[in-house]
N, C-alpha and C positions, 0 to 999 in steps of 0.2 A: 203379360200373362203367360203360364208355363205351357207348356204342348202348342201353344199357337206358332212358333215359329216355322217355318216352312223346310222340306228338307234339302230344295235349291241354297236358303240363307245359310242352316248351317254347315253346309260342303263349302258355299264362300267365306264363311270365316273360318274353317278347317284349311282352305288353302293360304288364305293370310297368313295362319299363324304358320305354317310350313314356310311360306313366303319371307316373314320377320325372320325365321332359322336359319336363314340362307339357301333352301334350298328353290329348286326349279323344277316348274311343272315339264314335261316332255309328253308328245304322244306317240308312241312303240306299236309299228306295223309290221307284223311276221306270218310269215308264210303258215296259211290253213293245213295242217298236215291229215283233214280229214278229206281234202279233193282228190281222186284220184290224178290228176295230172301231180301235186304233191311227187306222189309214191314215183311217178313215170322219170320226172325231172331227178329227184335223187340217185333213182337206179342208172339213169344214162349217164349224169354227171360221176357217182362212183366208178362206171366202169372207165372213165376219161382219167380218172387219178390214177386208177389201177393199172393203166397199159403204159403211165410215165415213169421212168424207174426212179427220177429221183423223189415222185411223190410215194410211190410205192416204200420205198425207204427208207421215210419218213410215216405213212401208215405203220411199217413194223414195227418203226421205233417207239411210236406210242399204243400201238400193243403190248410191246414186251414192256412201255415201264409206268402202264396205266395202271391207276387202283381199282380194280374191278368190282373190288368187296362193298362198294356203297347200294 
């Protein structure tokens, strides 16, 4: 009968048929960037790249040859 399928059933046969296509579930765990320790962890870590010169460098270089315009 139509609508009686459940919406667990059809996500399991949504990942089958991804499944048949070759492809592979994964599950992607990234950093909350709404925590304040976020914000804390990045600005300590930036200034650690900043004070190495060959990172630093390397910052310039993809400065001067990033696409900014997106």
């Amino acid at each position: 009968m139509p609508g009686t399928e459940s919406s667990s059933e059809k996500f399991r046969r949504y990942r089958a048929r991804l499944k048949a296509r070759g492809l592979r579930q994964i599950q992607l765990w990234v950093p909350d960037i709404n925590r304040p320790e976020f914000h804390e962890q990045i600005s300590r870590q930036l200034g650690r790249v900043e004070q190495t010169p060959d990172d630093r460098e390397a910052l310039e270089w993809i400065e001067r040859t990033a696409d900014w315009d997106d």
